[in-house]
N, CA, C and O atoms as a DFTB+ gen file, in Angstrom:
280 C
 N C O
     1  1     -50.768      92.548      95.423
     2  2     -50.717      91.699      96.600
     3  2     -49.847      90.458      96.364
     4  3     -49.052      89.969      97.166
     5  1     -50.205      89.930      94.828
     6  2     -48.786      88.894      95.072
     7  2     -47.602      89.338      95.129
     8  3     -46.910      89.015      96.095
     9  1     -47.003      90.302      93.974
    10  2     -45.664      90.536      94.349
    11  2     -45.236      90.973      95.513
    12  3     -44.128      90.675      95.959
    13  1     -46.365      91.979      96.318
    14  2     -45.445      91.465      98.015
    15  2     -45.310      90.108      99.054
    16  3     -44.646      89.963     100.080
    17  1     -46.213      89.200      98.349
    18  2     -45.921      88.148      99.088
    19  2     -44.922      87.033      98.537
    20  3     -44.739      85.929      99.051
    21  1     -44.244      87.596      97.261
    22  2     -43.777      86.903      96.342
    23  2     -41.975      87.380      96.934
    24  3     -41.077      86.572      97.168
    25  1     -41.907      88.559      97.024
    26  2     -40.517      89.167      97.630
    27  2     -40.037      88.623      99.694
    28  3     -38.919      88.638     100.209
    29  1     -41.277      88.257     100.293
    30  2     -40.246      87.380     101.498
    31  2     -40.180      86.334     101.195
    32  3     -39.427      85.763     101.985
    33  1     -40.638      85.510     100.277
    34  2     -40.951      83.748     100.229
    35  2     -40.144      84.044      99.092
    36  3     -40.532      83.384      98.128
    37  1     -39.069      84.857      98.799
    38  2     -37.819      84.533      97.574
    39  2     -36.809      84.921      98.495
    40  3     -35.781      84.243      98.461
    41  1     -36.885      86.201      99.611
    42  2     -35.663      86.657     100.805
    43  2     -35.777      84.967     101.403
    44  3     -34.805      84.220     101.516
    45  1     -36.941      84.674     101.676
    46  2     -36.569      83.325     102.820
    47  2     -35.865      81.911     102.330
    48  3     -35.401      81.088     103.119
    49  1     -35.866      81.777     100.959
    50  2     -35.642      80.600     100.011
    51  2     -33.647      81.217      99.868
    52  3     -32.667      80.474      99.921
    53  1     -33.649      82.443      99.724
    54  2     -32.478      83.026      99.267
    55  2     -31.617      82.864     101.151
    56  3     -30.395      82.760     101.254
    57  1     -32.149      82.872     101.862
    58  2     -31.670      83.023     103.185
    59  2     -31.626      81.327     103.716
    60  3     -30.881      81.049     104.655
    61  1     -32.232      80.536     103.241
    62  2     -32.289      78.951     103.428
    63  2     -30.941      78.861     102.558
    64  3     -29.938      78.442     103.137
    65  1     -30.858      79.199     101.307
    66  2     -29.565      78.693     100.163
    67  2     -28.183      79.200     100.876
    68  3     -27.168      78.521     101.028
    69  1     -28.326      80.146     101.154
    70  2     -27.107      80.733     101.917
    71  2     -26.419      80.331     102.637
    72  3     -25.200      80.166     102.569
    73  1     -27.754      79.944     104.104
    74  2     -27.540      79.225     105.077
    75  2     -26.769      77.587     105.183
    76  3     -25.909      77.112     105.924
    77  1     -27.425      77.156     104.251
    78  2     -27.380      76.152     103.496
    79  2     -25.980      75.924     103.249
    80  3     -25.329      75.068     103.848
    81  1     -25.576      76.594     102.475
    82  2     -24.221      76.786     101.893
    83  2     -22.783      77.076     103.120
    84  3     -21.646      76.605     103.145
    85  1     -23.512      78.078     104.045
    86  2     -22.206      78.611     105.067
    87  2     -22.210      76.827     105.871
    88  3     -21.117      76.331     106.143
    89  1     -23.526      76.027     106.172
    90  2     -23.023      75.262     106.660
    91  2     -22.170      73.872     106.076
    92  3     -21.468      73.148     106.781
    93  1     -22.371      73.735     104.908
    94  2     -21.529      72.948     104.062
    95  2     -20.211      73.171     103.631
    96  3     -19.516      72.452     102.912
    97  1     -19.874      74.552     104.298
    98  2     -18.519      75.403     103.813
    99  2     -17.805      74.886     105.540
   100  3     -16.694      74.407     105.772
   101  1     -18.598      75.114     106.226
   102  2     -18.195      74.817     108.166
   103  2     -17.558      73.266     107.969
   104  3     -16.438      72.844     108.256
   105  1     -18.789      72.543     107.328
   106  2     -18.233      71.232     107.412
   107  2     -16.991      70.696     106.951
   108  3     -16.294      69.787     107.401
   109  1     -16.837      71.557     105.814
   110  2     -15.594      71.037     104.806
   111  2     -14.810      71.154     105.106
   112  3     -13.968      70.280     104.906
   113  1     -14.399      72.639     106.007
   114  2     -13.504      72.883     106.545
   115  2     -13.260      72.140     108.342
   116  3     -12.177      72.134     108.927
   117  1     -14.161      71.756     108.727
   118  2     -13.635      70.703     109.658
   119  2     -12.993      69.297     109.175
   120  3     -11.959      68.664     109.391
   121  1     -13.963      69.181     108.540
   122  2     -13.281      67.510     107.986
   123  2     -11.892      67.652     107.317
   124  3     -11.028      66.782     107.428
   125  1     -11.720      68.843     106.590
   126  2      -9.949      69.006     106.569
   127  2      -9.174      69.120     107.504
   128  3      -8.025      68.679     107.479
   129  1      -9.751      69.805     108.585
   130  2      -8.513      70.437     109.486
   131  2      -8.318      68.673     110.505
   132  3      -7.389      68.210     111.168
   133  1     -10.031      68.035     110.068
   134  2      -9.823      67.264     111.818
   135  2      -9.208      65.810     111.692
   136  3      -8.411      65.148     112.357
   137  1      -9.910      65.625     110.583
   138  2     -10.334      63.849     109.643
   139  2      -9.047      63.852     108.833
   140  3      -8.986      62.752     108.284
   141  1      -7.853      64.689     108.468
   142  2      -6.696      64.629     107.511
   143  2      -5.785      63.417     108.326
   144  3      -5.330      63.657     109.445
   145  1      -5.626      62.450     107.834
   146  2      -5.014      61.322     107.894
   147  2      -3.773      61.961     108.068
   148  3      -3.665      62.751     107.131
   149  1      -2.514      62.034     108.991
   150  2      -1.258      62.604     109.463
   151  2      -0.317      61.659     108.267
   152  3      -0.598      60.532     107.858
   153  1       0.897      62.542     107.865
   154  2       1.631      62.052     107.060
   155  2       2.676      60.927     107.361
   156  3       3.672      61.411     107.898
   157  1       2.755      59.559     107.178
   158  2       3.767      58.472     108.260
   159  2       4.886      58.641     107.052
   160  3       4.768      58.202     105.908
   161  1       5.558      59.090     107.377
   162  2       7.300      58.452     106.943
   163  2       7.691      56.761     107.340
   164  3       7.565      56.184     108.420
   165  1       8.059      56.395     106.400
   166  2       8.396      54.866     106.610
   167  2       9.721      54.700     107.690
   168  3      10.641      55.516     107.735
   169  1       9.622      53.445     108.571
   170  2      10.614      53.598     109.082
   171  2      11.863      53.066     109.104
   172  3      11.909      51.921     108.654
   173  1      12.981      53.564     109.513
   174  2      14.416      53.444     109.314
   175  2      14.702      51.969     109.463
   176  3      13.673      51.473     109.924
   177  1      15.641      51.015     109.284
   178  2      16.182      49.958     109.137
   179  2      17.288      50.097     110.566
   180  3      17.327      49.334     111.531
   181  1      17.876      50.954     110.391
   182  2      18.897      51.145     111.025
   183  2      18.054      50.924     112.876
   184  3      18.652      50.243     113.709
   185  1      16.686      51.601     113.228
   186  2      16.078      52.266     114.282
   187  2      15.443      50.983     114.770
   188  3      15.329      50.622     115.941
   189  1      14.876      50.078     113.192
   190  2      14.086      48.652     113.882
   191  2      15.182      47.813     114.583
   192  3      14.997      47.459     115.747
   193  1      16.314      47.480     113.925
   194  2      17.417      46.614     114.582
   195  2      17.449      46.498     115.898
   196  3      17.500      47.592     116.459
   197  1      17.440      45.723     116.492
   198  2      18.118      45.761     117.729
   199  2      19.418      45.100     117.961
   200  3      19.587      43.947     117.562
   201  1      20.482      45.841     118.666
   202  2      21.489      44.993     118.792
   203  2      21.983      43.380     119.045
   204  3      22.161      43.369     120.263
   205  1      22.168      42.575     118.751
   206  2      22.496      41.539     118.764
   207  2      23.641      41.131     120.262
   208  3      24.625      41.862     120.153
   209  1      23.709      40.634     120.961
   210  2      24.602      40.299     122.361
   211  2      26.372      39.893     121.570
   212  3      26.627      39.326     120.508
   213  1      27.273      40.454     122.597
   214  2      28.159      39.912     121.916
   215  2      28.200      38.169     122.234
   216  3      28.515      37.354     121.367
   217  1      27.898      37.882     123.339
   218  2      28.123      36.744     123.920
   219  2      26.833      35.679     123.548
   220  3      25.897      36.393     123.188
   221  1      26.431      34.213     123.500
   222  2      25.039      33.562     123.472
   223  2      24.849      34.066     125.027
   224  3      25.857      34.191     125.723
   225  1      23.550      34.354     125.562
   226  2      23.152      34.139     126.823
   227  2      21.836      33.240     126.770
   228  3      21.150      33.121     125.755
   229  1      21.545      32.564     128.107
   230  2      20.355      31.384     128.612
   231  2      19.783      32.255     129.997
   232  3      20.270      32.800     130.988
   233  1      18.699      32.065     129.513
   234  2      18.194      33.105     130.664
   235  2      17.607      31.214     131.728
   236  3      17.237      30.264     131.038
   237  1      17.637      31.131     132.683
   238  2      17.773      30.383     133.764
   239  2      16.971      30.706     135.207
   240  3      17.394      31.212     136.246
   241  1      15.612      30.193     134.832
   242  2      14.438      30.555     136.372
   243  2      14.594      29.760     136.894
   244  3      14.928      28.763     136.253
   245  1      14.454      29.627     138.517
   246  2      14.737      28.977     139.220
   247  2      13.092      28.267     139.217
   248  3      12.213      29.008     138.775
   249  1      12.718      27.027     139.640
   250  2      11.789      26.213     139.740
   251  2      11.236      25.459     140.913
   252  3      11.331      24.322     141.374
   253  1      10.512      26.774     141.247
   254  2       9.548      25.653     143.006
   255  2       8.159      24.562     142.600
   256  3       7.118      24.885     142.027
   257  1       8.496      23.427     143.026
   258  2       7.570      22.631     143.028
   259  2       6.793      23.036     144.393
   260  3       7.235      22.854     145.528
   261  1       5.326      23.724     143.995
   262  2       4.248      24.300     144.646
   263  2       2.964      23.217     145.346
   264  3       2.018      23.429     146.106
   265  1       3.621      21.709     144.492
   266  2       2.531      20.496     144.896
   267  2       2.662      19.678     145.790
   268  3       3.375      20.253     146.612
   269  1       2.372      18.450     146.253
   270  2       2.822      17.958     146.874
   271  2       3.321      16.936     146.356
   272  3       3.794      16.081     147.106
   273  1       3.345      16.769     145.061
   274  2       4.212      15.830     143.962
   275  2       5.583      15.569     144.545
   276  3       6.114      16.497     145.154
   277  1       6.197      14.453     144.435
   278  2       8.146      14.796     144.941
   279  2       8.663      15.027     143.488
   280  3       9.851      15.281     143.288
């Protein structure tokens, strides 16, 4: 009588480890595919520049006095 009660309470311990295992294998493989930090290439010198004007320019808003100040 024990060894048959001894053979499901070792299937169920053996079926917990398993289980156990496929879901720690699920996880690993999400956190690679999802959580992988994307590879940055540094960027170009040439791409940050922005052109420089050939000419100086003054940029010039026009100004409404909105008060009744003169």
């Amino acid at each position: 009588p024990e060894k048959e009660k001894a053979a499901p309470d070792r299937l169920k311990a053996l079926l917990i480890g398993v289980t156990a295992l496929l879901v720690m294998a699920v996880a690993f493989g999400i956190w690679q595919f999802y959580m992988r930090h994307p590879i940055v290439e540094p960027a170009s010198v040439g791409k940050m520049v922005f052109p420089l004007p050939v000419k100086p320019s003054v940029a010039i808003l026009p100004f409404v006095n909105m008060t009744s100040d003169p």
